[in-house]
NULUMDO-480633 format. One record per residue (C-alpha): residue in three letters; x, y, z. Coordinates in steps of 0.25 Angstrom, whole numbers, plus 5000, padded with zeros to 4 digits. Layout:
BEGIN
<pt res="ALA" xx="X" yy="Y" zz="Z"/>
...
% end
This chain:
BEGIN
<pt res="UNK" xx="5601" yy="5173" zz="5361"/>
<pt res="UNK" xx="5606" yy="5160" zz="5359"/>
<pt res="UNK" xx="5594" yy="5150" zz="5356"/>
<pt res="UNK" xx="5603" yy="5138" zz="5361"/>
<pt res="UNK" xx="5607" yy="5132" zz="5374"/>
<pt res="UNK" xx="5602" yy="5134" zz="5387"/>
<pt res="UNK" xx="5604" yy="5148" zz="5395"/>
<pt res="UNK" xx="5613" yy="5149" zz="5406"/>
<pt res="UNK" xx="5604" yy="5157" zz="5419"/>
<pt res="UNK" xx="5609" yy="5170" zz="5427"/>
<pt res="UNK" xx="5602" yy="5174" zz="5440"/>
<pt res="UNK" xx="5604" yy="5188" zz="5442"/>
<pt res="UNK" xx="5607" yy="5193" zz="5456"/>
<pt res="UNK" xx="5594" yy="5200" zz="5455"/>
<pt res="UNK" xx="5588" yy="5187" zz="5452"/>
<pt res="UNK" xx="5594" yy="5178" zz="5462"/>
<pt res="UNK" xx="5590" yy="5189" zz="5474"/>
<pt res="UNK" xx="5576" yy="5187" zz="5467"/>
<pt res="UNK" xx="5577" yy="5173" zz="5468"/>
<pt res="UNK" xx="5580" yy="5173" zz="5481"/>
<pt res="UNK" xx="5573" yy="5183" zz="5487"/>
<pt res="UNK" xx="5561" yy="5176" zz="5482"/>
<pt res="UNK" xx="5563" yy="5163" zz="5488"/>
<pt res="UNK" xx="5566" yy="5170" zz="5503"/>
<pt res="UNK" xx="5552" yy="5178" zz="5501"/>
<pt res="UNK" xx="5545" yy="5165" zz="5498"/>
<pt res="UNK" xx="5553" yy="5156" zz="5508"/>
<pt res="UNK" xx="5549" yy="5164" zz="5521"/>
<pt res="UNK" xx="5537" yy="5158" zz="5518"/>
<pt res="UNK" xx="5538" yy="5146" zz="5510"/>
<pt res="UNK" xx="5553" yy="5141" zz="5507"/>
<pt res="UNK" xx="5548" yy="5129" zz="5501"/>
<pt res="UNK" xx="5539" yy="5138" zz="5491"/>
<pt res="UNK" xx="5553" yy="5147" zz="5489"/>
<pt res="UNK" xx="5561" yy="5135" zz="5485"/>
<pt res="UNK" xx="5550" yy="5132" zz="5473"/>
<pt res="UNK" xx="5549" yy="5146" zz="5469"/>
<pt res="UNK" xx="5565" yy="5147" zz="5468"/>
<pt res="UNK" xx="5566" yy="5134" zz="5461"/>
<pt res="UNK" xx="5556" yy="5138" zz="5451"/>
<pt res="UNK" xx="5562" yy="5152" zz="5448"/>
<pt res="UNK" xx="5576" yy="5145" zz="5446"/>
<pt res="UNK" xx="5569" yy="5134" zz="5435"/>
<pt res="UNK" xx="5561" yy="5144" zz="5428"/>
<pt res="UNK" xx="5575" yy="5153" zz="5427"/>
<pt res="UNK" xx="5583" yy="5140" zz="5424"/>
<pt res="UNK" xx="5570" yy="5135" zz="5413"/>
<pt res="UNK" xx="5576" yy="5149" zz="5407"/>
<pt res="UNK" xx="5590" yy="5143" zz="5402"/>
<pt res="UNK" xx="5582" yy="5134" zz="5394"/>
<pt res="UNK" xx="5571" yy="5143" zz="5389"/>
<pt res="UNK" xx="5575" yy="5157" zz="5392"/>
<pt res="UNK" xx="5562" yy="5163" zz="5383"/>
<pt res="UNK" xx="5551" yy="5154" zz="5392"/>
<pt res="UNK" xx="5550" yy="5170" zz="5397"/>
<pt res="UNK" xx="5544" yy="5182" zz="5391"/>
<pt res="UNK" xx="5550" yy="5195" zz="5390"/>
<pt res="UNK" xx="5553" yy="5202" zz="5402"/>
<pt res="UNK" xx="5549" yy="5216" zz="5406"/>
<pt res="UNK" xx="5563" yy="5221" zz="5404"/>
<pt res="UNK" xx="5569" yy="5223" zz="5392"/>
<pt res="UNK" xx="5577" yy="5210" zz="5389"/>
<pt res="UNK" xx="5572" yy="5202" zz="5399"/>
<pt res="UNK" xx="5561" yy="5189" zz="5399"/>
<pt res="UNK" xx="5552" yy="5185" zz="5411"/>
<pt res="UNK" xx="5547" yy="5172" zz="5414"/>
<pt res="UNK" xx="5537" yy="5169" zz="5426"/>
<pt res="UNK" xx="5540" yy="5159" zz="5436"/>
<pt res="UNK" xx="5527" yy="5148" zz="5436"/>
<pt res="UNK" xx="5520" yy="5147" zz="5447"/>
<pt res="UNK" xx="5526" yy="5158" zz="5455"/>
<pt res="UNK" xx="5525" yy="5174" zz="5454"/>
<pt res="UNK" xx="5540" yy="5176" zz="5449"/>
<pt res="UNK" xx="5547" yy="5178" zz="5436"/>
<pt res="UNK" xx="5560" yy="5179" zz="5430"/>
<pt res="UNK" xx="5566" yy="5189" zz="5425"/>
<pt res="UNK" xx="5576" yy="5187" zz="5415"/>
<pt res="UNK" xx="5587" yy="5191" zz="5401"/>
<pt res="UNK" xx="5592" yy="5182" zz="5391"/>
<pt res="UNK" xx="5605" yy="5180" zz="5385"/>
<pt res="UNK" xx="5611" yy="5173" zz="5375"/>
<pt res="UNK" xx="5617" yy="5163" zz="5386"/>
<pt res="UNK" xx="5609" yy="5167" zz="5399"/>
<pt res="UNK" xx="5597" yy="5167" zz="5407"/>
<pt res="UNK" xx="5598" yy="5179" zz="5416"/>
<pt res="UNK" xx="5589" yy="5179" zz="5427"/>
<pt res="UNK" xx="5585" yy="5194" zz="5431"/>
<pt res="UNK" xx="5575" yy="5194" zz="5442"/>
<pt res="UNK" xx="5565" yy="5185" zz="5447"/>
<pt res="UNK" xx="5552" yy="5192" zz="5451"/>
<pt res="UNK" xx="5538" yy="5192" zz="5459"/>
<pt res="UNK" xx="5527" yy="5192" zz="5448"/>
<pt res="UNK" xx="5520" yy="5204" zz="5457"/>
<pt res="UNK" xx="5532" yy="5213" zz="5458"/>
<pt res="UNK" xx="5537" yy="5224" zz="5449"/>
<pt res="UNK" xx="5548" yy="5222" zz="5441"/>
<pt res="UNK" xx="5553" yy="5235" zz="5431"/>
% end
């Protein structure tokens, strides 16, 4: 892995229907509190690029995890030498194998 130069991110499609679909469940009650949400899931993914170890190792093999603050998410993610891949962006309470 390369120790230089900031990582590009990669959404998945799994991850962007995440992403979305958890903006339109807190929107039909709050679209204000969905847009903060969104926007804080998009920075702490984009904070990766720059720091892609800020997370600790994920529950699948070759993966890393790191919490969204302040809300009940986490992301889901792979390294590579280049990338930042986005995976899945997941309620704290639900079970992820």
């Amino acid at each position: 892995m390369s120790g230089s130069g900031k990582k590009q991110l990669e959404w998945t499609t799994r991850s962007s229907v995440n992403v979305l679909q958890i903006e339109e469940y807190i929107a039909a009650d709050n679209p204000v509190a969905a847009q903060k949400v969104t926007n804080e899931i998009i920075k702490v993914a984009q904070n990766l690029c720059e720091s892609p170890l800020m997370g600790h190792s994920g529950r699948r093999a070759g993966t890393r995890e790191i919490v969204i603050p302040h809300y009940p998410y986490f992301i889901s993610y792979r390294l590579t030498s280049k990338k930042v891949i986005v995976l899945a962006v997941i309620h704290q309470s639900r079970k992820y194998p």
